[in-house]
C-alpha positions as protocol buffer text, in pm:
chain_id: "A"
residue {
  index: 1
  type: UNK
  ca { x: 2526 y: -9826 z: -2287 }
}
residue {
  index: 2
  type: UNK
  ca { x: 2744 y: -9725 z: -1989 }
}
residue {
  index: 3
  type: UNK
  ca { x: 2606 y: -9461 z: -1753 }
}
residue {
  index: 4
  type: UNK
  ca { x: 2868 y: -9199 z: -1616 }
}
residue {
  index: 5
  type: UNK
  ca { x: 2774 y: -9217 z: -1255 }
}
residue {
  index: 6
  type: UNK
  ca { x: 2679 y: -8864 z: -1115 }
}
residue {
  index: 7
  type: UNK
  ca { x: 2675 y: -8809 z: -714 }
}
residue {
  index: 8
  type: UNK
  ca { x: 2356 y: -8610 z: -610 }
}
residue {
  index: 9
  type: UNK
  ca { x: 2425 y: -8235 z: -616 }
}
residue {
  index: 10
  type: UNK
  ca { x: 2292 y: -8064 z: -250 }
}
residue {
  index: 11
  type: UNK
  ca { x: 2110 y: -7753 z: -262 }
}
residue {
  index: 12
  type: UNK
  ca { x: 2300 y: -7506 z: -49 }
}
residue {
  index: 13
  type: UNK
  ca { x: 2080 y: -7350 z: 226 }
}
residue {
  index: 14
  type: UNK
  ca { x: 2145 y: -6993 z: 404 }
}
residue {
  index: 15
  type: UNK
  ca { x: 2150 y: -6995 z: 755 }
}
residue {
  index: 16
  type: UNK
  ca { x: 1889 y: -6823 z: 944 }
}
residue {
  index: 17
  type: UNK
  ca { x: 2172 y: -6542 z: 994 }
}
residue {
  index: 18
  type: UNK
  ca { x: 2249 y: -6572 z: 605 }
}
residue {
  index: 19
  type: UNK
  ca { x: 1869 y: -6493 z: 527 }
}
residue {
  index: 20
  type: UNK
  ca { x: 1818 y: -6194 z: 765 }
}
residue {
  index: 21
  type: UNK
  ca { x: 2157 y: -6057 z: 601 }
}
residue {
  index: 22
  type: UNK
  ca { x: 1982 y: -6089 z: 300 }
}
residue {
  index: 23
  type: UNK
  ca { x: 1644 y: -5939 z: 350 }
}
residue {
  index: 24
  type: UNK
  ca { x: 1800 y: -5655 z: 511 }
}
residue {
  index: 25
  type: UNK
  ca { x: 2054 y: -5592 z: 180 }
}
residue {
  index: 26
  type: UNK
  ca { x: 1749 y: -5587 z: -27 }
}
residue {
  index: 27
  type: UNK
  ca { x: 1554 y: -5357 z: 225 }
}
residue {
  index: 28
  type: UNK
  ca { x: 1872 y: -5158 z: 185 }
}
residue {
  index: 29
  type: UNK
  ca { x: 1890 y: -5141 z: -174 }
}
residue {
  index: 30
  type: UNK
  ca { x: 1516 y: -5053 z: -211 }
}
residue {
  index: 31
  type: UNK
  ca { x: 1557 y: -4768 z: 1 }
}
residue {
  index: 32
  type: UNK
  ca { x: 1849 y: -4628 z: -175 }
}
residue {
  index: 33
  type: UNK
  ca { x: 1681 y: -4602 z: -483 }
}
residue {
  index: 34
  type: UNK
  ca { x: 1346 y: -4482 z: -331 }
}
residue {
  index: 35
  type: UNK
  ca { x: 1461 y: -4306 z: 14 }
}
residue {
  index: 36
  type: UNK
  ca { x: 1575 y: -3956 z: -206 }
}
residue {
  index: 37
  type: UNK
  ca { x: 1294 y: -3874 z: -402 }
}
residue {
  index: 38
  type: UNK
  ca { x: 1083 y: -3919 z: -186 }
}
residue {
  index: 39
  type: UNK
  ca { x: 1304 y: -3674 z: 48 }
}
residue {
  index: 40
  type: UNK
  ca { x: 1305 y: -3456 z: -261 }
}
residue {
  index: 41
  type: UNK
  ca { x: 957 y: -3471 z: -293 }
}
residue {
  index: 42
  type: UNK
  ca { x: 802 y: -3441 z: 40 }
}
residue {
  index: 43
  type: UNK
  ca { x: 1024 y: -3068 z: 113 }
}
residue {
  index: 44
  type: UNK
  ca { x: 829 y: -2837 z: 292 }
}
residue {
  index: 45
  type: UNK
  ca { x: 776 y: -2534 z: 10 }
}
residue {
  index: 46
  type: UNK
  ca { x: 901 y: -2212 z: 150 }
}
residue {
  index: 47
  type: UNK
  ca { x: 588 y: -1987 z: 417 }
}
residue {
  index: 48
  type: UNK
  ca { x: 591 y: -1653 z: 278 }
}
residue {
  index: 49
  type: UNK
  ca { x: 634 y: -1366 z: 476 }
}
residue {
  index: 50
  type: UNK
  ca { x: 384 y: -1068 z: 471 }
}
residue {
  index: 51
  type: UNK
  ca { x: 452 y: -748 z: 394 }
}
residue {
  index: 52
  type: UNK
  ca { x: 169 y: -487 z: 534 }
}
residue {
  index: 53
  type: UNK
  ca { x: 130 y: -183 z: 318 }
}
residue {
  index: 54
  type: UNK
  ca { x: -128 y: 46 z: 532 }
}
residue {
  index: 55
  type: UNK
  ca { x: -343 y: 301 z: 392 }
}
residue {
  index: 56
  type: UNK
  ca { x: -179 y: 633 z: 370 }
}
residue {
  index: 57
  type: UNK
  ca { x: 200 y: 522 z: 296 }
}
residue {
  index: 58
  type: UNK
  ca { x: 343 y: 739 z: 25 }
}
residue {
  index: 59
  type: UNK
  ca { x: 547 y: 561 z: -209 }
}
residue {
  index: 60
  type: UNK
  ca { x: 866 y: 650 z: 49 }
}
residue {
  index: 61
  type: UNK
  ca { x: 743 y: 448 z: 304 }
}
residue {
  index: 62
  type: UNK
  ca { x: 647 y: 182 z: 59 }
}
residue {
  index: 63
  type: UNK
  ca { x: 1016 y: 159 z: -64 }
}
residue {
  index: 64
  type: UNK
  ca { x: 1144 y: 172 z: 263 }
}
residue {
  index: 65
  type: UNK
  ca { x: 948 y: -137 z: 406 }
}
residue {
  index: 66
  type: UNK
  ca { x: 1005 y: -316 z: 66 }
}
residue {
  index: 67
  type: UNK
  ca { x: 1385 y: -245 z: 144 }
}
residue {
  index: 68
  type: UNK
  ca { x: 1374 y: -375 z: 495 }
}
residue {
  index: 69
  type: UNK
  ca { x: 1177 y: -698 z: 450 }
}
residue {
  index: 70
  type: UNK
  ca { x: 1390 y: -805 z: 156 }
}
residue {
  index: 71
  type: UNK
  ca { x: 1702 y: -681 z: 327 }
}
residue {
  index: 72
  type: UNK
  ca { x: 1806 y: -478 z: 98 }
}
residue {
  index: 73
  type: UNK
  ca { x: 2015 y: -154 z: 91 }
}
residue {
  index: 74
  type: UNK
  ca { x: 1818 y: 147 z: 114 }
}
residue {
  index: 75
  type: UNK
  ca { x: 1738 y: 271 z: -207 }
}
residue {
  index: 76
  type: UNK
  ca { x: 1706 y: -40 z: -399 }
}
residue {
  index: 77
  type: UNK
  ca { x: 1314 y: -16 z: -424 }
}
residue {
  index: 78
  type: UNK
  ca { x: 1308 y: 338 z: -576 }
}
residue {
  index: 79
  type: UNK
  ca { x: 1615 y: 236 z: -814 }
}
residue {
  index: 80
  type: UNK
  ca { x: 1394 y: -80 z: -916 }
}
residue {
  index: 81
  type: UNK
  ca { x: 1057 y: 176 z: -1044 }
}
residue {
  index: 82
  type: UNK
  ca { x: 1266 y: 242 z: -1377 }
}
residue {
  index: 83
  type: UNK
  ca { x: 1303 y: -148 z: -1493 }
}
residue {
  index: 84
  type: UNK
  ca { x: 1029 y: -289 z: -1317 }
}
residue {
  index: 85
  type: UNK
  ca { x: 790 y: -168 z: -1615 }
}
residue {
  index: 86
  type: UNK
  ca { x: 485 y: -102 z: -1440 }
}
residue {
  index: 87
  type: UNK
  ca { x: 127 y: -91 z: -1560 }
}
residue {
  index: 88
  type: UNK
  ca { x: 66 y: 338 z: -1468 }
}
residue {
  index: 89
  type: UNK
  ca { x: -170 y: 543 z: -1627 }
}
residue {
  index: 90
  type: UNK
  ca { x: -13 y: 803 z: -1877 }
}
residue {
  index: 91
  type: UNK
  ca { x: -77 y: 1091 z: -1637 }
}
residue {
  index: 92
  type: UNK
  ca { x: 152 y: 942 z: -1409 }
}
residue {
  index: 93
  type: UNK
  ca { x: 459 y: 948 z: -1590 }
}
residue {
  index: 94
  type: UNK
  ca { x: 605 y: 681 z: -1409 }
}
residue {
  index: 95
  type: UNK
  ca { x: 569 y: 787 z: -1097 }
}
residue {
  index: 96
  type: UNK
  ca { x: 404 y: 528 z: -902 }
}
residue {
  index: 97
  type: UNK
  ca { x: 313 y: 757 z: -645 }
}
residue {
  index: 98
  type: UNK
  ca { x: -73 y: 662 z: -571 }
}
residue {
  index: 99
  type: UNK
  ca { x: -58 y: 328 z: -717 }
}
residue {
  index: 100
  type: UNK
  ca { x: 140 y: 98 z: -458 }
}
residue {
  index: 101
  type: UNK
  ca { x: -197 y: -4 z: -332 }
}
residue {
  index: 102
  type: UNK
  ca { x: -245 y: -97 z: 70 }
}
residue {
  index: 103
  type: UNK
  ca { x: -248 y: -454 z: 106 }
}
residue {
  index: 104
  type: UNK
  ca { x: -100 y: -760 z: 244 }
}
residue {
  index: 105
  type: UNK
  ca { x: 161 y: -905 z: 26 }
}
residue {
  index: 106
  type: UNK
  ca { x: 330 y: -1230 z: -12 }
}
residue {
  index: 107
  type: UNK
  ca { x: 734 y: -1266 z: 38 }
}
residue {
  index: 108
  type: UNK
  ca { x: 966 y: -1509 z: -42 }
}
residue {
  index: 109
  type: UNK
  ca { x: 1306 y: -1566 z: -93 }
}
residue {
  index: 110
  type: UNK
  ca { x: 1244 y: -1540 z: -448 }
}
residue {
  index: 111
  type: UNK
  ca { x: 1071 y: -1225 z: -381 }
}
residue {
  index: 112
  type: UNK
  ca { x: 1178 y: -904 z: -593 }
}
residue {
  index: 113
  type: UNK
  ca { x: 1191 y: -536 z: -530 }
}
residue {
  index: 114
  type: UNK
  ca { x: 1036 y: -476 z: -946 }
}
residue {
  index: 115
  type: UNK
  ca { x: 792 y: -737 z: -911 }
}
residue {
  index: 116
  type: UNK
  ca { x: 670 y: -651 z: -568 }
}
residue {
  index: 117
  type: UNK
  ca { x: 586 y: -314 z: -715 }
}
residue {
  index: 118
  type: UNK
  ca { x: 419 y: -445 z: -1006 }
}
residue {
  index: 119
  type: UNK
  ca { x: 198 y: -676 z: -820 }
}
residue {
  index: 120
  type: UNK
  ca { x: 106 y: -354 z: -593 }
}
residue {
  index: 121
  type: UNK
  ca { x: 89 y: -145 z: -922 }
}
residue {
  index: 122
  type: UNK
  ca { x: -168 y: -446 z: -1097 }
}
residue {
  index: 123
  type: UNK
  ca { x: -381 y: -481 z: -735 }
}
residue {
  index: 124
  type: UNK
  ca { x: -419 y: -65 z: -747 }
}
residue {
  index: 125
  type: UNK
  ca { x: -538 y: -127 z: -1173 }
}
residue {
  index: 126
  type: UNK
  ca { x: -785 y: -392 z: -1054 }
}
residue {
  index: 127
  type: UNK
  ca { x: -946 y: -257 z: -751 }
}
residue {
  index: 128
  type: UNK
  ca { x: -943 y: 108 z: -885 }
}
residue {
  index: 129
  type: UNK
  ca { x: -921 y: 113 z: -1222 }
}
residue {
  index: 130
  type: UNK
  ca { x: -1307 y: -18 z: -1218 }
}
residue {
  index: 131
  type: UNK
  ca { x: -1631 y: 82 z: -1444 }
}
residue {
  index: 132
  type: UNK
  ca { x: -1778 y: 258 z: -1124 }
}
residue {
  index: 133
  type: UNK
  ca { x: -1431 y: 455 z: -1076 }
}
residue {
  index: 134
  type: UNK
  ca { x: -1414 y: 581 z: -1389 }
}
residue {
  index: 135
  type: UNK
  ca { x: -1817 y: 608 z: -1428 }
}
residue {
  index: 136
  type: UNK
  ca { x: -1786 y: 865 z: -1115 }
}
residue {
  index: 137
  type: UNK
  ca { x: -1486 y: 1041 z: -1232 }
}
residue {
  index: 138
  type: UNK
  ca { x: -1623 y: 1125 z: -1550 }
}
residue {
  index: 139
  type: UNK
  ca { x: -1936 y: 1246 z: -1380 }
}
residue {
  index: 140
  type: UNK
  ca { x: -1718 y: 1463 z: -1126 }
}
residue {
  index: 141
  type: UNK
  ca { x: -1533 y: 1608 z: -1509 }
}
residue {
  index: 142
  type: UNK
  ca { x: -1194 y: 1443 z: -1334 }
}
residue {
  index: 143
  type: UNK
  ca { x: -993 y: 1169 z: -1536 }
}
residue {
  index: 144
  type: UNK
  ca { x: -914 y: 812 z: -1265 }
}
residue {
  index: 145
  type: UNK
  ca { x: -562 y: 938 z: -1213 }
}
residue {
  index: 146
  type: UNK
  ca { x: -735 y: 1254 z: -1086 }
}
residue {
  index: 147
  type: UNK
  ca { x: -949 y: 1077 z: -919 }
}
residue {
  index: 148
  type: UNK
  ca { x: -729 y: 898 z: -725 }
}
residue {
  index: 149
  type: UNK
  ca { x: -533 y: 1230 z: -661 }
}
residue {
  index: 150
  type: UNK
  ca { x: -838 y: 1363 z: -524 }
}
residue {
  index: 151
  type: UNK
  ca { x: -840 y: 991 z: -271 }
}
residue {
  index: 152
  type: UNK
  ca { x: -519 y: 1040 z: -131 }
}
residue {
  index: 153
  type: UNK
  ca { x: -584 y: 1407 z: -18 }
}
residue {
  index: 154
  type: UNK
  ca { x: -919 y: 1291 z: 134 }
}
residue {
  index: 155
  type: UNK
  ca { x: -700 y: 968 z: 264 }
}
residue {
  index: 156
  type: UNK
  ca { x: -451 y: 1212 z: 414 }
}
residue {
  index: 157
  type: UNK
  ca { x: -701 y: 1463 z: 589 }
}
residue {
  index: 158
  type: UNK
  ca { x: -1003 y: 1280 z: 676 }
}
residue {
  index: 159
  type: UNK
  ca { x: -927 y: 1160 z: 1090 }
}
residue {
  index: 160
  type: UNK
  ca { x: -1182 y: 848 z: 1060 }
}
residue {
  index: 161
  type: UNK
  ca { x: -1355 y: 632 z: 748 }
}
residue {
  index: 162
  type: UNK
  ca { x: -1639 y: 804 z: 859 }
}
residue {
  index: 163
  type: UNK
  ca { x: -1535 y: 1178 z: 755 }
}
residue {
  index: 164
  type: UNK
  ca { x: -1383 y: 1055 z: 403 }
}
residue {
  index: 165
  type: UNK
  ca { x: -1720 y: 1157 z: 243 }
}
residue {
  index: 166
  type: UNK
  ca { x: -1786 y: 1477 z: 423 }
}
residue {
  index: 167
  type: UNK
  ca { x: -1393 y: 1555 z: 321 }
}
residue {
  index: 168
  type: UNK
  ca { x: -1472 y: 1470 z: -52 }
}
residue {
  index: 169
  type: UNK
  ca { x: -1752 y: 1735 z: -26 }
}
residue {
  index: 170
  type: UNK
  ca { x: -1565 y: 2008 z: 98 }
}
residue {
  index: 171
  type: UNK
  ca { x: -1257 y: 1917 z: -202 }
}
residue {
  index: 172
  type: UNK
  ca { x: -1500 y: 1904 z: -436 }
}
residue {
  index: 173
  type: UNK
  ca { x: -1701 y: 2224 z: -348 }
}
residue {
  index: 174
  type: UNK
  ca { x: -1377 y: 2431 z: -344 }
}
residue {
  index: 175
  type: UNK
  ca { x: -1315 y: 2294 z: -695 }
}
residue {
  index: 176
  type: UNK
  ca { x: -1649 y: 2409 z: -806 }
}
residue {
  index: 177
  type: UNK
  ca { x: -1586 y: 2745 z: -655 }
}
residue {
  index: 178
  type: UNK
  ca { x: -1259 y: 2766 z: -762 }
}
residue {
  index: 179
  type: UNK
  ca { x: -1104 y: 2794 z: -436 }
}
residue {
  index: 180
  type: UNK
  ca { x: -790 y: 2661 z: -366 }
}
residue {
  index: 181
  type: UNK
  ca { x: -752 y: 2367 z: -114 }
}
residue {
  index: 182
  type: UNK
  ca { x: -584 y: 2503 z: 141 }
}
residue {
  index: 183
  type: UNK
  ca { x: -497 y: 2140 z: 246 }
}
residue {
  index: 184
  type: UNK
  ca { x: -163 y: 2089 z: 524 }
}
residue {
  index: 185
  type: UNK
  ca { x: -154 y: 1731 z: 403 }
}
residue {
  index: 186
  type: UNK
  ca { x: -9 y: 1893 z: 49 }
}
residue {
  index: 187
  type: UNK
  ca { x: 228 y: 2113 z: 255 }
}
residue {
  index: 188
  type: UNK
  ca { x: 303 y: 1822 z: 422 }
}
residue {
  index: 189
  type: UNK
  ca { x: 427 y: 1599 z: 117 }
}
residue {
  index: 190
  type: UNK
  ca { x: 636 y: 1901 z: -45 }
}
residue {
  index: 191
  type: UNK
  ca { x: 816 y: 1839 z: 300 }
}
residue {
  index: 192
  type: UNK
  ca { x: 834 y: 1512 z: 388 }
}
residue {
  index: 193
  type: UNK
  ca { x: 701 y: 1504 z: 682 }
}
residue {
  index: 194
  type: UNK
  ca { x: 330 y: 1499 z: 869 }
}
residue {
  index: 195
  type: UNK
  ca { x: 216 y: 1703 z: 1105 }
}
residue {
  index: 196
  type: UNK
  ca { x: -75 y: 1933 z: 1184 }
}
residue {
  index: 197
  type: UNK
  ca { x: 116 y: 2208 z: 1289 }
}
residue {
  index: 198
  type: UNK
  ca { x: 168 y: 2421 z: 974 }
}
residue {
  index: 199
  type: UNK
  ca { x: 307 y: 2745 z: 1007 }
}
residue {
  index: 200
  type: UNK
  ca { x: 179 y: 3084 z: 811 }
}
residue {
  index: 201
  type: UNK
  ca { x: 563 y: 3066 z: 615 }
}
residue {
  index: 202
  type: UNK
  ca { x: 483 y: 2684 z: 496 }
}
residue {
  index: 203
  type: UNK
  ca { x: 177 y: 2832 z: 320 }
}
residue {
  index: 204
  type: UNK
  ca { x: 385 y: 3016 z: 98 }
}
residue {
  index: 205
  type: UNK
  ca { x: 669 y: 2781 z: -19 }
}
residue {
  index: 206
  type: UNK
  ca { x: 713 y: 2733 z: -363 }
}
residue {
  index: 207
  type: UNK
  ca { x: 627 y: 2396 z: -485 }
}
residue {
  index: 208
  type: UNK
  ca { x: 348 y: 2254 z: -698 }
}
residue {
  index: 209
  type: UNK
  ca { x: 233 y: 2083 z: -392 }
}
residue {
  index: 210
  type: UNK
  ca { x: 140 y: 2414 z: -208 }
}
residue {
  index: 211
  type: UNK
  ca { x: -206 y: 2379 z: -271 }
}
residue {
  index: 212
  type: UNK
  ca { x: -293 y: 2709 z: -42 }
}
residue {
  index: 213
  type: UNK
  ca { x: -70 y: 2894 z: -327 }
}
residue {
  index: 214
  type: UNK
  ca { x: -177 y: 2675 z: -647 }
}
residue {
  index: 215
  type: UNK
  ca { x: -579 y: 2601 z: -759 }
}
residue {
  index: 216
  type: UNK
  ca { x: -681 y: 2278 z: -839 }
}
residue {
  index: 217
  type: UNK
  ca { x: -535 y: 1934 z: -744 }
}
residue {
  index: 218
  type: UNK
  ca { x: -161 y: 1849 z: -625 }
}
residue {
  index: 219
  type: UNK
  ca { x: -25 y: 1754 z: -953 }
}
residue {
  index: 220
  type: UNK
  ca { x: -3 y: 1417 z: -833 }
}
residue {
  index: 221
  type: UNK
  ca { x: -151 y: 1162 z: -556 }
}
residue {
  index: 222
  type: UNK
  ca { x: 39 y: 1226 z: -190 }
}
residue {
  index: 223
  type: UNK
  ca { x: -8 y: 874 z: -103 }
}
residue {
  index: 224
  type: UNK
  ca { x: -227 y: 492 z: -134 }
}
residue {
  index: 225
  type: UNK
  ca { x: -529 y: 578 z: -89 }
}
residue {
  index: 226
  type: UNK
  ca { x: -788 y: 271 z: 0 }
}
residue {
  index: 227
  type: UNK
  ca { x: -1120 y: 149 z: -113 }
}
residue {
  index: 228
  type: UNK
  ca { x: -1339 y: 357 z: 129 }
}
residue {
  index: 229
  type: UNK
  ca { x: -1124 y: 701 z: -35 }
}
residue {
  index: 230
  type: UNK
  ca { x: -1139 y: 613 z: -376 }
}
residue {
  index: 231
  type: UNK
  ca { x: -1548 y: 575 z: -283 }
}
residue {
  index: 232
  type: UNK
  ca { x: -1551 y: 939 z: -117 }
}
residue {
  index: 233
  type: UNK
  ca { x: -1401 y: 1088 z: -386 }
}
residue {
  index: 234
  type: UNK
  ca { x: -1670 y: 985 z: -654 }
}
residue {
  index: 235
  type: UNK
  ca { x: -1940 y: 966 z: -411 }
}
residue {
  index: 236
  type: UNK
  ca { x: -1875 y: 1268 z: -190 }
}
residue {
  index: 237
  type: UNK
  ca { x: -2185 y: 1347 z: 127 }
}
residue {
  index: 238
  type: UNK
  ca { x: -2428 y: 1610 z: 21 }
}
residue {
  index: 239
  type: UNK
  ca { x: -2312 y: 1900 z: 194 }
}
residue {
  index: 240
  type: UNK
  ca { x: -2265 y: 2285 z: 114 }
}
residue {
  index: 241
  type: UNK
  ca { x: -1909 y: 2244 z: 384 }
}
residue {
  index: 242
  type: UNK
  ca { x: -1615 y: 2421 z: 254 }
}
residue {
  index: 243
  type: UNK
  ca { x: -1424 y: 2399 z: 574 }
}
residue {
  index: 244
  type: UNK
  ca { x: -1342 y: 2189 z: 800 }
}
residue {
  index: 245
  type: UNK
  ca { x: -1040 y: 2071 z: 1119 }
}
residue {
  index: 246
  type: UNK
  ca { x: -1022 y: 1825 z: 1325 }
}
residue {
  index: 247
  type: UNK
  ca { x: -1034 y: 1977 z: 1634 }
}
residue {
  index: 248
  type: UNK
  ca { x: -933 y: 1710 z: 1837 }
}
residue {
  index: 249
  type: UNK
  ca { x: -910 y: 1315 z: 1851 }
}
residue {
  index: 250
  type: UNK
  ca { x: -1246 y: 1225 z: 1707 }
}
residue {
  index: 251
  type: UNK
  ca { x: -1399 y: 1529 z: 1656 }
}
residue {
  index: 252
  type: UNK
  ca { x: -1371 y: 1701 z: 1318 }
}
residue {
  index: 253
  type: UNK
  ca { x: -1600 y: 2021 z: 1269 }
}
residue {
  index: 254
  type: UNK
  ca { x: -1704 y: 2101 z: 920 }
}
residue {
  index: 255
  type: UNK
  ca { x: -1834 y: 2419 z: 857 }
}
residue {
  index: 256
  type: UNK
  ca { x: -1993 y: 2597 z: 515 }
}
residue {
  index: 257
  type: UNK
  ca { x: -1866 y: 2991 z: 692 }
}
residue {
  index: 258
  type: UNK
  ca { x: -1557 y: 3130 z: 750 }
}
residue {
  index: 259
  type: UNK
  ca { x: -1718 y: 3273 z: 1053 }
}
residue {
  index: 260
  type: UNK
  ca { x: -1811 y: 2963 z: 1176 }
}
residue {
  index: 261
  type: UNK
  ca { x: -1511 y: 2785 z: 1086 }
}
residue {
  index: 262
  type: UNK
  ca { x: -1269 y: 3033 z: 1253 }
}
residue {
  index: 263
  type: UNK
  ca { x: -1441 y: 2941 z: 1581 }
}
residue {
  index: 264
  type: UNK
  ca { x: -1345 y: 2563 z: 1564 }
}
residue {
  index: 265
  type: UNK
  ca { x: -988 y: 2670 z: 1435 }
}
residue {
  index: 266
  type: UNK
  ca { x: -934 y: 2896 z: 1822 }
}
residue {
  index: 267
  type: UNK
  ca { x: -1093 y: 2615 z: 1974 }
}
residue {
  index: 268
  type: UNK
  ca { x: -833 y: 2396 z: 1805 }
}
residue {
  index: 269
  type: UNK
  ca { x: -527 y: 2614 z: 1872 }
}
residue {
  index: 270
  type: UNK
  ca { x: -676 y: 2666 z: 2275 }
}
residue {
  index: 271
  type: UNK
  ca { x: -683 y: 2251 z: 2296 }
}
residue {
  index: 272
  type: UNK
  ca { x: -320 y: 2297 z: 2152 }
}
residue {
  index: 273
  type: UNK
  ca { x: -197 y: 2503 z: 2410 }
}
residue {
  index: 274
  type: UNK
  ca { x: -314 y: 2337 z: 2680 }
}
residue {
  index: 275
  type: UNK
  ca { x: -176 y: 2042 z: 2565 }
}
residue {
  index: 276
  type: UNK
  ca { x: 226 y: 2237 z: 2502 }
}
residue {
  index: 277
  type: UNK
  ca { x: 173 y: 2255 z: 2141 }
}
residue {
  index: 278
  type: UNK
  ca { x: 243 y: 2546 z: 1935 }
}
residue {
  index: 279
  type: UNK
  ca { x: -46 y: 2691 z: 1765 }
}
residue {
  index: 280
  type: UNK
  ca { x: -133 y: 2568 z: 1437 }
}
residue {
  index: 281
  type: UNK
  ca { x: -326 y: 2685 z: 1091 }
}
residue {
  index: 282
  type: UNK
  ca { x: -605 y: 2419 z: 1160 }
}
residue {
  index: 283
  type: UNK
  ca { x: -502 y: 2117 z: 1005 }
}
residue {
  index: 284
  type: UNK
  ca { x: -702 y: 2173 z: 735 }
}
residue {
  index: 285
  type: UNK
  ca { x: -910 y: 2321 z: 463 }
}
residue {
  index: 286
  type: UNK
  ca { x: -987 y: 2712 z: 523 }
}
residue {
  index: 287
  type: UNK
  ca { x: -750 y: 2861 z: 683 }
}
């Protein structure tokens, strides 16, 4: 049997340079196919923003800063109220006015003017909308959408947390005596503007807000009110007040006389001329 002779085949061997070429291609081809997802993966997510809605904002102001922090053209906010189908008591008729509760919000980006109102429309339903709202309310003969009519007034008038209650009394008192309000924050909201300077004409403008010419409640809340006016208004301090201005800074004087309450009102007015003001009606219930 004859045997084809074969030489001896050599194994080829990479160089020292030849191996380091080729650990760094396979490095290289690793990374390409792990490298991007984990990019992908490891993105920072997007910080929100917060947008600050303070107690006391009518639904204006609200639109306005919703406007600005999504940089939007002004109007855009108010345009969105129609579409953004928002959760509003019946009595409200779709006028959020009340409801765009004070809170911190999240922005993004992503961020919409519709559901920025919703979420503020939602946050009002589940921090006023409670058993204990709507317990006092009905105990008060007042529906919650009244209710929190009645909480922005008091939110509007009363100059610290600590006079919301003794406000409540006096609004509720007139009510019970049938008296109208007589409240420059109502005068103030048929004008757009705020100030405690109202003159003897403003008393007697026309508008359903003119709660010196009209009994009863503005027909609608003049603004957010918070947690500690929603309170007042169903809890309201024992008192027989039916007056009452802030007379200055700090100091507001409630009073259950006319007599009595006409004094703070000069002393108000003095203050105000002293200080180059004109003189006003009071600032507030009782004029």
């Amino acid at each position: 049997m004859s045997h084809e002779y074969r030489p001896p085949q050599r194994r080829s061997r990479l160089t020292r340079r030849g191996r380091l070429a080729l650990f760094l291609g396979v490095l290289l081809a690793i990374g390409a196919a792990v490298l991007i997802p984990v990019l992908r993966g490891g993105e920072e997510p997007e910080k929100p923003r917060r947008l600050v809605i303070p107690e006391g904002w009518r639904a204006s102001q609200v639109y306005a800063a919703v406007d600005r922090e999504l940089k939007l053209r002004p109007g855009s906010a108010k345009s969105a109220v129609t579409a953004a189908g928002l959760a509003l008591p019946a009595e409200a008729k779709g006028n959020p006015e009340g409801y765009l509760f004070p809170a911190t919000y999240p922005v993004t980006s992503k961020s919409t003017p519709a559901a920025l109102l919703a979420y503020m429309v939602r946050t009002a339903n589940e921090k006023l909308a409670t058993k204990a709202v709507a317990d006092g309310a009905k105990a008060h003969g007042m529906t919650p959408y009244q209710t929190a009519t009645m909480a922005s007034v008091i939110e509007a008038e009363a100059e610290t947390r600590a006079d919301m209650g003794k406000v409540a009394r006096v609004v509720h008192n007139r009510l019970a005596k049938s008296m109208p309000l007589q409240m420059d924050s109502t005068i103030n909201y048929a004008l757009n503007r705020s100030t405690v300077d109202t003159k003897l004409s403003e008393t007697r403008i026309d508008s359903p807000f003119n709660t010196y010419e009209r009994q009863g409640l503005p027909p609608t809340p003049i603004d957010s009110p918070g947690l500690e006016a929603m309170a007042a208004a169903v809890a309201p301090t024992p008192g027989d007040w039916l007056f009452f201005v802030t007379v200055k800074p700090g100091d507001t004087r409630f009073s259950a006389t006319y007599d009595e309450h006409k004094k703070h009102v000069a002393e108000f007015n003095r203050i105000r001329a002293h200080a180059g003001s004109p003189a006003g009606q009071g600032g507030a219930a009782g004029k």
